[in-house]
C-alpha positions in Angstrom: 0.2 7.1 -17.8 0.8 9.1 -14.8 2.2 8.3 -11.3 4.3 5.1 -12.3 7.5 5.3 -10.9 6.4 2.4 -7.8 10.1 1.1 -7.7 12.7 3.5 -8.7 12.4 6.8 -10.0 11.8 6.5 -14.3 13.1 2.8 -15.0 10.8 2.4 -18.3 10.4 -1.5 -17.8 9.5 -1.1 -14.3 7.0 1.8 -15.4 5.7 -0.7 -18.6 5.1 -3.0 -15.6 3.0 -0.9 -13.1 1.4 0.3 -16.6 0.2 -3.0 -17.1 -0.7 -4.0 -14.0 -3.2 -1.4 -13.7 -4.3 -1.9 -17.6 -5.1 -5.5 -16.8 -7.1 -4.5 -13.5 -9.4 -2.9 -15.1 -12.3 -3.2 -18.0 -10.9 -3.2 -21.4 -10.8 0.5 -22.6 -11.5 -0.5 -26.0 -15.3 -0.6 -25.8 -15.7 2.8 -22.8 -18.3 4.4 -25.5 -20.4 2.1 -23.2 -20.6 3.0 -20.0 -18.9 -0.1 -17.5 -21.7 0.9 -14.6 -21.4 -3.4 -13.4 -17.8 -2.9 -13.3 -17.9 0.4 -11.6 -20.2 -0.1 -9.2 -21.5 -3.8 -9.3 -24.7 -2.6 -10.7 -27.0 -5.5 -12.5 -27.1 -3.4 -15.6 -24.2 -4.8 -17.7 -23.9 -1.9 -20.0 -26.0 1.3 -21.0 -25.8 2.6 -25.1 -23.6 4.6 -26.8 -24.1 8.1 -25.6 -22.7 11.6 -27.1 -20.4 13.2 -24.4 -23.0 15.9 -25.1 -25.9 13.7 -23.8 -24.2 12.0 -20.7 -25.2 14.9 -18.1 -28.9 14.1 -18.7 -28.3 10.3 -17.7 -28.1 8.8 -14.3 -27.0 5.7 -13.6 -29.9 3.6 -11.5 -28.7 0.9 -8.9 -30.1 -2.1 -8.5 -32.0 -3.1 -4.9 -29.8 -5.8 -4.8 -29.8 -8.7 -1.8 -27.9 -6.7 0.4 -29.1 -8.4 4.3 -30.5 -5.8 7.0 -32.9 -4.6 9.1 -36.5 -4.0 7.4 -37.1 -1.0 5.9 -38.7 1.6 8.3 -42.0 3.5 6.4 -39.9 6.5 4.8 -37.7 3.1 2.8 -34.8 4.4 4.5 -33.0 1.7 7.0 -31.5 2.7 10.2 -27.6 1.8 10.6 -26.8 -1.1 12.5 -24.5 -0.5 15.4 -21.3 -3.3 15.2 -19.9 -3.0 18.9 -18.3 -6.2 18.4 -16.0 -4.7 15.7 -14.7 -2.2 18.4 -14.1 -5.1 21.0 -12.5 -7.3 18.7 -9.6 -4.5 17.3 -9.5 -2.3 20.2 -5.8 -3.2 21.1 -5.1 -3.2 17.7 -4.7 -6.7 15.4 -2.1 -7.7 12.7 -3.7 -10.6 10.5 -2.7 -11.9 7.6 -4.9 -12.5 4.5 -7.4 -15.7 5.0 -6.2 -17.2 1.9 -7.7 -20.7 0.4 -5.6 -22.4 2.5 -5.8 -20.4 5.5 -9.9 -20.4 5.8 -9.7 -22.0 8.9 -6.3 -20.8 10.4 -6.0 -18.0 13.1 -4.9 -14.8 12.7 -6.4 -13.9 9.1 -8.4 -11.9 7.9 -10.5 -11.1 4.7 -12.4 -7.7 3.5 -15.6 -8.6 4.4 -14.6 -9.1 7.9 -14.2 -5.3 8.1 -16.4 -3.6 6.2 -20.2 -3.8 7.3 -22.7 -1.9 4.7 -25.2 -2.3 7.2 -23.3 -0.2 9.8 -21.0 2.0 8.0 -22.1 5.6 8.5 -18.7 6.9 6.3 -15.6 4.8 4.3 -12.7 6.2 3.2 -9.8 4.3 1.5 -6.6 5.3 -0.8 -5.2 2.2 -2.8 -3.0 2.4 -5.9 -4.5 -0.2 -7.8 -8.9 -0.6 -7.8 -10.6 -3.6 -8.7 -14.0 -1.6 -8.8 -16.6 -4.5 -8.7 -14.8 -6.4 -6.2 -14.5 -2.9 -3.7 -18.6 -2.0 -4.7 -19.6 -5.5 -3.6 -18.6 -4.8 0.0 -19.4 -1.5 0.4 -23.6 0.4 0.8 -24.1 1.2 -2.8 -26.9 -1.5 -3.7 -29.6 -2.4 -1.5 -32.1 -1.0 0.9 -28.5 0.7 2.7 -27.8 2.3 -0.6 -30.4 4.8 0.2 -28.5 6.2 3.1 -26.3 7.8 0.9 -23.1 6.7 2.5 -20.2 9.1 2.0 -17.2 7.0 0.2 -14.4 8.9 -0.4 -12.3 7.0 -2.7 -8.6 7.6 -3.6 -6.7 6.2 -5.9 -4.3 7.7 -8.7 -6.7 8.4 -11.3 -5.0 6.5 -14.1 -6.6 3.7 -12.3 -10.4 4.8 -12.4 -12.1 3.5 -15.3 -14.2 7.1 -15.7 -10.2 8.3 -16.9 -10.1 6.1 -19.7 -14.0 6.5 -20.6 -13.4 10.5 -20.3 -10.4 10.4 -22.7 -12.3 8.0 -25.3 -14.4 9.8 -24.8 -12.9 13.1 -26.6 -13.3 14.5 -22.8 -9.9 15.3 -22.0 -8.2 17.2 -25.4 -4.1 16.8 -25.3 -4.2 13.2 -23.5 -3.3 10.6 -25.4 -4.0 6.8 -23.6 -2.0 5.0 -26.5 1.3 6.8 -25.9 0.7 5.7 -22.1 3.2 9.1 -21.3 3.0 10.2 -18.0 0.6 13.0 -17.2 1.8 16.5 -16.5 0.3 18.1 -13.2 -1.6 20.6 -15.6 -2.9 17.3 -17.4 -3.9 15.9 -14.4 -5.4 19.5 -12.9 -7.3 18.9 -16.5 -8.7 15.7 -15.6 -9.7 16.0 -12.2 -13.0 18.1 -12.8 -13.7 15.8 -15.5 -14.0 12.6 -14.1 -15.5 13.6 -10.9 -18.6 15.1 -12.8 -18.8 11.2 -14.9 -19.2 10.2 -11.4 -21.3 12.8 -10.3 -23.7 12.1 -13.0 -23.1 7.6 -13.5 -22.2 6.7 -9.8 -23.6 6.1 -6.2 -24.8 9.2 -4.7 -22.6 9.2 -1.6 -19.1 8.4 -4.1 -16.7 11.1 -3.5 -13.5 10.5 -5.8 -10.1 11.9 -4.8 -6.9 11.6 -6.8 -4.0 12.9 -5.2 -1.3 13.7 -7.4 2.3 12.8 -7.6 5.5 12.4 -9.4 5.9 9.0 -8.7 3.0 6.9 -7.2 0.2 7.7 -4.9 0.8 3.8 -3.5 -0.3 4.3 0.2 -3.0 1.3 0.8 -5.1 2.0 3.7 -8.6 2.4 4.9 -10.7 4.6 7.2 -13.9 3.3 8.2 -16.1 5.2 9.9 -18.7 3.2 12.3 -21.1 3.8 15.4 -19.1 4.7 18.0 -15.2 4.3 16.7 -13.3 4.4 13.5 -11.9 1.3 12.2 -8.2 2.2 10.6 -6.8 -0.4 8.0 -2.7 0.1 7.1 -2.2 -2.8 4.6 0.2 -4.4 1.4 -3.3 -5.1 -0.3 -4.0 -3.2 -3.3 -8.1 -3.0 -3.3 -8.3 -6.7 -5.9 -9.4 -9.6 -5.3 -6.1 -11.0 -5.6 -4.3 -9.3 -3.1 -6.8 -9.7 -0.4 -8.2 -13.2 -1.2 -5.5 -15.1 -2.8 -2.1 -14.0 -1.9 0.3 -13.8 1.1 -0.3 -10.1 2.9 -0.4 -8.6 5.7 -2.9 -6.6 7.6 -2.6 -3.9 10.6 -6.3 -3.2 12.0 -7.1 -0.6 14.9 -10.3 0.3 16.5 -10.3 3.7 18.2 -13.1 4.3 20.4 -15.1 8.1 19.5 -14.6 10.6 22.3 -17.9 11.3 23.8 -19.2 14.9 22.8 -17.9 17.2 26.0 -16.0 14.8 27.2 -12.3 16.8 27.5 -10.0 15.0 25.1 -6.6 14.3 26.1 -3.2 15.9 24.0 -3.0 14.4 20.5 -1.0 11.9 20.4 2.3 11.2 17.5 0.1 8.5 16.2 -3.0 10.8 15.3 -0.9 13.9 14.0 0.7 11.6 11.8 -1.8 10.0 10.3 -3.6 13.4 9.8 -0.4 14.5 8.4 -0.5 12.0 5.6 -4.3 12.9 4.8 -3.0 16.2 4.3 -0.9 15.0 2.0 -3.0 13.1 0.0 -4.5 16.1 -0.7 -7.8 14.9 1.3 -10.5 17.5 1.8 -10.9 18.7 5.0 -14.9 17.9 4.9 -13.2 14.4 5.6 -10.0 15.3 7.9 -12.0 16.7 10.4 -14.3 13.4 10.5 -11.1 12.1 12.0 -9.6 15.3 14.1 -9.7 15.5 17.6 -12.9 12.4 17.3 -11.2 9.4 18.3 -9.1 8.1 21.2 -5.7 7.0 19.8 -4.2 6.4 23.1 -4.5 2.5 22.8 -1.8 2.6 19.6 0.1 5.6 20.8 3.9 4.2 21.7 3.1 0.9 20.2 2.3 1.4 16.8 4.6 3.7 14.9 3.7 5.2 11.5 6.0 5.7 8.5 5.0 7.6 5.6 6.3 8.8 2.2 5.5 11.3 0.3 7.0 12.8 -3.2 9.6 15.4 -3.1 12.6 16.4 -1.5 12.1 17.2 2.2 14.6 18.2 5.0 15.6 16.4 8.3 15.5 19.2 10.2 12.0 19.9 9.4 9.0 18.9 11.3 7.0 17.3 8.4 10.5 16.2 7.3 10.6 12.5 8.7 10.0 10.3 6.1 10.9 7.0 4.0 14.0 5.9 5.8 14.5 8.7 7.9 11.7 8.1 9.6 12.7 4.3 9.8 16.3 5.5 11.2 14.8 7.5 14.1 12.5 4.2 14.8 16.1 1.9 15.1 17.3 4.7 16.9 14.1 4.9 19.3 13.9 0.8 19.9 16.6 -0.9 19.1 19.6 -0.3 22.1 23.0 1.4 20.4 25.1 -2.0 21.4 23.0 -4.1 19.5 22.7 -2.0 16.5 25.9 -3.2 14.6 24.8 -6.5 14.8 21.6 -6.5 13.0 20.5 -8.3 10.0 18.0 -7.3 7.9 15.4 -9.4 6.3 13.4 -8.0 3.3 10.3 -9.2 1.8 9.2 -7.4 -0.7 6.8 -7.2 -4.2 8.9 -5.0 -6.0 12.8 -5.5 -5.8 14.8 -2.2 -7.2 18.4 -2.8 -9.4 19.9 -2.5 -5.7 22.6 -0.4 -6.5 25.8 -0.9 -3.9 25.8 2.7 -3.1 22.0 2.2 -2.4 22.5 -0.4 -0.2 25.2 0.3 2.0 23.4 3.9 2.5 20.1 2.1 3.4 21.6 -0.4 5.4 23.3 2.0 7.6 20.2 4.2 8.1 17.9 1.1 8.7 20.4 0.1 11.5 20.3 3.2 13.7 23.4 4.8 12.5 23.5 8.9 13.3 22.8 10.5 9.9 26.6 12.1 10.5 27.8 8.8 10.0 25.5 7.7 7.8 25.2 10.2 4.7 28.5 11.3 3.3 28.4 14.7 2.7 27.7 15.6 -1.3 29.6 18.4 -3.1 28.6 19.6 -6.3 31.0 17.9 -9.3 32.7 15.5 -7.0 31.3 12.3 -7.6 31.2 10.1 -4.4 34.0 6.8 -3.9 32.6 3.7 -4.9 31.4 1.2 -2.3 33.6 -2.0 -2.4 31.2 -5.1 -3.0 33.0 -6.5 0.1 31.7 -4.1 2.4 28.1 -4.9 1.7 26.1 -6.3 4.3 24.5 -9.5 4.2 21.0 -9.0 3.8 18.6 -11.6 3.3 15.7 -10.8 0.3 12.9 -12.9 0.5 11.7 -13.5 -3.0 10.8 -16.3 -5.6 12.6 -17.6 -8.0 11.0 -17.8 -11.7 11.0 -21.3 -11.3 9.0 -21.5 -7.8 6.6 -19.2 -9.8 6.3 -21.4 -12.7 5.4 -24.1 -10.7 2.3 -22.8 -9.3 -1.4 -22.7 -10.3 -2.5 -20.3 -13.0 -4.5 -18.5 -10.7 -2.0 -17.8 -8.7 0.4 -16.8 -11.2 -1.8 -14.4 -12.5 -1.3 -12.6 -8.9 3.0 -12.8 -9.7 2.1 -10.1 -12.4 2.0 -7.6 -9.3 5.2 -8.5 -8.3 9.0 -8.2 -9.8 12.4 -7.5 -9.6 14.7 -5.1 -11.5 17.8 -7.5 -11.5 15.4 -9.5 -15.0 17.4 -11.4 -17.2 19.6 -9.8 -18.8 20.8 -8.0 -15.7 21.2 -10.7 -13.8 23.7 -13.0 -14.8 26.0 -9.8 -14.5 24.6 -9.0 -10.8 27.9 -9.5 -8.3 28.1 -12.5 -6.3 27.3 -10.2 -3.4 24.1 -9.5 -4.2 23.1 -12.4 -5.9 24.0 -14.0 -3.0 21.6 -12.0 -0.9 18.3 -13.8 -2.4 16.2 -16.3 -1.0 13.4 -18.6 -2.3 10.1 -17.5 -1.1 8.0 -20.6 0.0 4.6 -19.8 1.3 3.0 -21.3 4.4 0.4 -22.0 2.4 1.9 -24.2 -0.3 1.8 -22.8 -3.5 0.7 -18.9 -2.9 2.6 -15.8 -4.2 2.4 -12.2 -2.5 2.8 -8.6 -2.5 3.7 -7.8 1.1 6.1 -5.6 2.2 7.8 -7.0 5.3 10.9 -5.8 7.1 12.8 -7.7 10.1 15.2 -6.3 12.3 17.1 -9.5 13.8 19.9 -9.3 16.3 22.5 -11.6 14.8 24.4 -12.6 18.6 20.1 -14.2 19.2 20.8 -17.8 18.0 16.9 -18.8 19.2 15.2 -19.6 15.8 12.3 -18.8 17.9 13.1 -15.2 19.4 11.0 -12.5 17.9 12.9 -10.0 15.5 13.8 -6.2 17.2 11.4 -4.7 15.2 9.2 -5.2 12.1 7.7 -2.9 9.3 5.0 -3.7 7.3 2.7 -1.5 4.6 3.5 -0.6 1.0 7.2 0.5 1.2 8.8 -1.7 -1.8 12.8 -2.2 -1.6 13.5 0.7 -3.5 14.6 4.5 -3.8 11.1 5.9 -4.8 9.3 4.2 -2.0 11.9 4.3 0.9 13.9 7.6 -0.4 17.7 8.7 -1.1 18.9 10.2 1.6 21.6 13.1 0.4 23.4 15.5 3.2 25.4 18.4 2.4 26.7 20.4 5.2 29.3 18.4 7.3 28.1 17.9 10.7 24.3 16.5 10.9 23.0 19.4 9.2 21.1 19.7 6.2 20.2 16.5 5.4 17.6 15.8 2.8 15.3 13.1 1.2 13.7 12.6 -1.8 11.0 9.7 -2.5 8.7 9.4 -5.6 6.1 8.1 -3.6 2.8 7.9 -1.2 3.4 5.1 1.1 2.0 4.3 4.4 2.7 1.6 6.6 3.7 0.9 10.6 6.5 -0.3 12.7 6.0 -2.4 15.7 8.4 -3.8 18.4 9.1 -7.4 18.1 8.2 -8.2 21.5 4.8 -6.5 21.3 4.1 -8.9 18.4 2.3 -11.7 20.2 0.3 -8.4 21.7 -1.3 -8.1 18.2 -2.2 -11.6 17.4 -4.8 -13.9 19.1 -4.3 -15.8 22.3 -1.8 -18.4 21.9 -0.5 -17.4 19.2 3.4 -17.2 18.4 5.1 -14.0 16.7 6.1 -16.0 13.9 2.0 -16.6 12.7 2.6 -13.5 11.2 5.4 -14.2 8.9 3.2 -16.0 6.0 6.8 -17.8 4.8 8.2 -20.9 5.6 11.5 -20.3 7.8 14.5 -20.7 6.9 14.2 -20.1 3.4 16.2 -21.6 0.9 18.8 -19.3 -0.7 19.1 -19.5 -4.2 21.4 -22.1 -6.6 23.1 -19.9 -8.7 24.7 -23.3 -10.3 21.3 -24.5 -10.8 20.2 -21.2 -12.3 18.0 -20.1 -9.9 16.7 -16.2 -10.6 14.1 -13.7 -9.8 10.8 -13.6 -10.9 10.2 -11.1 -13.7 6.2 -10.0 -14.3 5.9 -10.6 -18.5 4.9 -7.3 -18.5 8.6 -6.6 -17.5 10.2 -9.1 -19.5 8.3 -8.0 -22.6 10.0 -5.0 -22.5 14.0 -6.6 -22.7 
């Protein structure tokens, strides 16, 4: 399978992990000579017979009506979309929420899928996610119903190891040279094979508005965000949620919504602002067609999130500092310490992490992130690399004291089996074998992770910048990230320099990732009236570090420990 490498850059149990993740999230591949239309697309037809790949371009796959609510049916059977002006007051300052979770149904500050996306009023939807659950996205979006017949354009993104069509189209003898039972990882030619491939299955079995995109990548296209496109403003969506029913009804995650109000037509437009040419930037990346970019270019009014939302992005490769696309991973998270966070405080900060995926946490790793992530010029920061001189180890007693937020396997074990089922998108490198020889250093770096919600799991990716002279338990952190960056090299980068001076400093990530940055003071700005910054941190505080005597150790996904 392709575009695997979520946590570091080729570690084949972490891979095995990610493979199996996305294996279980969808239909069993075993039986694709039948087309899977109800899981594709939530279609009342269960399955349609075996087919020759020869016949399937005379088929079309027909949707049922459905009971999808909304206005009556003018005479030509095509209903007018329903304006949702309440969705632009409600998000026009922007909104973090967390998921509304069983436990949560009647908390504040949550939120839940169908909260966001209207059929009825949708005139466009966009979304990249690494992992799909496709029946649980269909159900909320235009594709059955009277509002099917609109023809809604859904541009849908996702690394294509995860569509279902890829593993019919290869059972299907569709896609000579890729072999699903070897589970290798597709070559850019392979996947330059596949495209055109499963895109016509779509064409020929799926909702007439579906426009698949599968951006390519030598790591993971694991960016998790939404565009959706409504009457009068564009609803943006940054979240940790991969598109499953378990991420966004049943676990711990969090959730960054903005409404931005459509410029009126001849009405001047003010100067783009850093928040717009960034998230255009990462379109770009993704590879998006520009039918869709310019849906989004120059349409909207991102003043209201301009200065207080910050985007950070990944994106595979190796990419210079002194570039202007070359800001990423934690680069990008360096020049937003350096940009909030005043120089005197900087050497006091200590970082909190709570993340789904935990890399081996290397202390070279470490020490380099932990300098960048507090603001440190890159001079300082990034030794300078020459060729054949390996760099002087870091002394275990230099390493900062950072505090990971993360279950044990026992906190795990002790939940329901519903909720365990969600740990399987979770893990950490340090698994059993490695961990008993893990230094006391890092081991002692590792907290229990105790929902506020007794007995729920996660797969948020939540950074704090605390100053450590602040002893209020109740003071708001200096800044906060949240969005898919996992603790790790593919997702947040290895920064390398080698000139002296500041100069030529590079990064490399394995990964799409998206998320934002937001001042801890603004917080409260983001949340509903009355509210306190700490409604947003789904965790009981302070967390309980772990017993080594006791044998306390981090969760491993089975998929992970399978492989040992």
């Amino acid at each position: 399978m392709a575009s695997l490498f979520d946590i570091s850059g080729g570690n084949p149990l972490e891979i095995s992990a990610i493979q199996d993740a996305i294996y279980r999230s969808i239909q069993d591949t075993r039986g694709l000579s039948d087309i899977p239309t109800k899981h594709l697309y939530g279609s009342s037809e269960r399955k349609r017979p075996r087919e020759e790949p020869s016949t399937l371009s005379t088929k079309r796959l027909r949707l049922s009506s459905g009971s999808a609510s909304g206005p009556s049916q003018p005479t030509n059977g095509v209903p007018k979309v329903k304006r949702w002006d309440e969705g632009l007051e409600m998000y026009r300052r922007g909104a973090l929420r967390l998921t509304r979770t069983p436990g949560r149904v009647n908390s504040t500050n949550v939120v839940s899928l169908s909260d966001l996306v209207r059929p009825e009023s949708l005139e466009a939807f966009a979304s990249h996610s690494f992992i799909v659950e496709d029946h649980f996205l269909s159900s909320h979006l235009p594709v059955q119903g009277p509002h099917s017949l609109r023809g809604v354009p859904i541009y849908d993104s996702r690394p294509i190891e995860s569509d279902p069509m890829f593993h019919l189209a290869a059972y299907q003898g569709l896609l000579p040279g890729i072999n699903l039972d070897k589970r290798t990882k597709l070559t850019k030619a392979q996947h330059a094979q596949a495209v055109p491939v499963v895109r016509e299955l779509h064409r020929q079995f799926g909702p007439p508005g579906l426009r698949p995109l599968y951006p390519w990548a030598s790591g993971c296209a694991h960016s998790k965000f939404f565009l959706l496109f409504y009457p009068g403003f564009l609803l943006l969506v940054i979240t940790s949620c991969n598109t499953m029913r378990i991420d966004m009804d049943l676990s711990d995650n969090h959730w960054y919504i903005h409404a931005l109000p459509e410029i009126p037509p001849g009405k001047k437009r003010k100067a783009k602002t850093t928040f717009e040419h960034d998230l255009l930037a990462h379109m770009l990346d993704l590879d998006w067609p520009e039918e869709l970019v310019s849906r989004v270019r120059g349409k909207y009014d991102f003043r209201s999130a301009e200065g207080r939302v910050h985007l950070v992005a990944s994106v595979p490769g190796t990419k210079r500092a002194t570039d202007d696309e070359g800001s990423y991973g934690m680069l990008r998270l360096n020049a937003l310490a350096r940009q909030i966070i005043p120089p005197s405080v900087r050497p006091d900060i200590d970082m909190e992490f709570c993340a789904g995926s935990v890399n081996s946490l290397p202390p070279e790793w470490i020490d380099q992130t932990d300098k960048l992530l507090r603001g440190r010029d890159l001079s300082r920061a990034v030794p300078v690399t020459k060729p054949g001189v390996p760099e002087p180890p870091v002394s275990l007693n230099n390493l900062p004291e950072w505090s990971i937020v993360f279950p044990t396997k026992a906190t795990v074990a002790a939940c329901s089996p519903q909720v365990i089922e969600a740990a399987s998108n979770i893990g950490c490198c340090l698994n059993n074998a490695k961990w008993p020889e893990t230094s006391n250093e890092v081991r002692s770096m590792f907290f229990d992770y105790g929902s506020k919600d007794p007995g729920r799991l996660f797969h948020m990716k939540f950074y704090q910048w605390k100053d450590s002279r602040n002893k209020d338990p109740s003071a708001p952190p200096l800044m906060v990230y949240l969005g898919s960056h996992n603790l790790s090299k593919a997702a947040l980068g290895e920064v390398s320099r080698l000139k002296s001076g500041a100069g030529d400093v590079r990064i490399k990530c394995n990964n799409f990732e998206l998320g934002v940055v937001i001042r801890g003071k603004d917080i409260v700005d983001f949340l509903e009236p009355g509210s306190s910054w700490d409604d947003i941190v789904p965790y009981v505080r302070p967390q309980r570090p772990y017993n080594n005597r006791t044998g306390d150790s981090p969760w491993n996904s089975p998929a992970w420990l399978s492989q040992e």
